[in-house]
N, C-alpha and C positions, 0 to 999 in steps of 0.2 A: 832685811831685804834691801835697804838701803845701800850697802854697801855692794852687792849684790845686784845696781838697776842697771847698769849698763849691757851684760849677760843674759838677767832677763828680758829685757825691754827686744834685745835681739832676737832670744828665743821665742818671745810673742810672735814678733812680727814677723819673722819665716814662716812660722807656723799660721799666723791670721787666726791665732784664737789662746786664750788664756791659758800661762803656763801653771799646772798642778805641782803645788810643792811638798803638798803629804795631803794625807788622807783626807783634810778636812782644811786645806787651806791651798789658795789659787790665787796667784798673782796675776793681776787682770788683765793688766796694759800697762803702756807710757803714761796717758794721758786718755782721758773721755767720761762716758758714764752709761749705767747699764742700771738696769732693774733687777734684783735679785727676791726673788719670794715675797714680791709688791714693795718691797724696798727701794725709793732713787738712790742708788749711791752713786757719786763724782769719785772720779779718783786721777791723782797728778804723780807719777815716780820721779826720780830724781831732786835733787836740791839747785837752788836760786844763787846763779853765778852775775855779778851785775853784766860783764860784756857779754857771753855768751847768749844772756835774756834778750838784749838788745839785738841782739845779729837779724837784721830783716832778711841777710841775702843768704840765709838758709831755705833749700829748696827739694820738693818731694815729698815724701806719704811717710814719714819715718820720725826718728826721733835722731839720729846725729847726726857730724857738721856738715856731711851732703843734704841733710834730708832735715824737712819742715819744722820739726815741732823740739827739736833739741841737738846738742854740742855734749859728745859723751855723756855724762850723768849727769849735765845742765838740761833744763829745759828753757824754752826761747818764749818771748810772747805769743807767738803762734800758739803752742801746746795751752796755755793758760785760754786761749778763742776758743780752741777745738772743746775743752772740758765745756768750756758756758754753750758753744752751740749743742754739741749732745744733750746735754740738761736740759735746754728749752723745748729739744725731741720728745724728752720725757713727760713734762708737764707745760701748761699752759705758761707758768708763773716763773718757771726755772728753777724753783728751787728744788732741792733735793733734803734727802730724810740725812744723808748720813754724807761727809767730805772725808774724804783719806789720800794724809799727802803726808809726807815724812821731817813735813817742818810746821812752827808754828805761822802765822802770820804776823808782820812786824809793828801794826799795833790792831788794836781791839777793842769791841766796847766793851768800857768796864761796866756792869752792875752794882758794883758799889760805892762809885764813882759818879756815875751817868755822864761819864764823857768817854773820848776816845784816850786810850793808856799806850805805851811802849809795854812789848813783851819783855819780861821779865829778865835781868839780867843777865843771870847764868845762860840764856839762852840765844841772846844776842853776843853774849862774850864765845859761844862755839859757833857762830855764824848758821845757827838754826831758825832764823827767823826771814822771812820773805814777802818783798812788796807782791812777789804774783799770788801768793795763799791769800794775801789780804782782799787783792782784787776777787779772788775764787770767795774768799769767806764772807764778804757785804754783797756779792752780785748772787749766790745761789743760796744765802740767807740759811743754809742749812742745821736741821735739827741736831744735829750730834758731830762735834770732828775727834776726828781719830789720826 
């Protein structure tokens, strides 16, 4: 889907409602969060570009470089606000049962560790790892990422 968010992310947002990719799977949105069969789940598309994140003077209800919440299949800070203010729509506390974003975040706590780790290698060497999943992953504390 990844490879893929920019297309969808459009086809979302013409439509104003989740694009169906087969029988049994729907790509939600850019960025927000929604309840699924008493499940919170967050969900962020696209990957973590460092300028593009920073861009404030992106402007609009959208996700590229006209519009709010991302710069082609970058998303901006804004996008990472919009996910935490939905979630706190959801529940009192913000957090959510389940995060799905298509990268890791770029560090974590370890459990076997008890402190905070760098994501693992191989995953920093493909530039899969991101300061705004990190913020999503300690702010919505969530049960499960995917």
């Amino acid at each position: 889907v990844d490879s893929m968010a920019d297309v969808l992310i459009r086809q979302s947002q013409a439509s104003g409602k989740p694009v169906r990719l087969g029988r049994n799977l729907i790509f939600l949105g850019a960025c927000g969060a929604t309840s699924i069969q008493g499940m919170r789940v967050a969900f962020l598309a696209g990957r973590y570009e460092a300028t593009s994140y920073k861009d404030i003077w992106a402007r609009g209800s959208g996700f590229f470089a006209e519009e709010e919440y991302g710069v082609g299949p970058h998303y901006t800070m804004n996008a990472i606000g919009e996910v935490k203010a939905r979630s706190s729509r959801l529940s009192k506390d913000g957090q959510v049962d389940l995060l799905l974003t298509s990268e890791w975040p770029d560090v974590f706590w370890s459990t076997s560790v008890s402190r905070l780790a760098s994501s693992p290698p191989e995953v920093l060497k493909v530039g899969a790892a991101s300061p705004g999943v990190r913020e999503l992953f300690f702010s919505l504390k969530p049960r499960y990422h995917a």
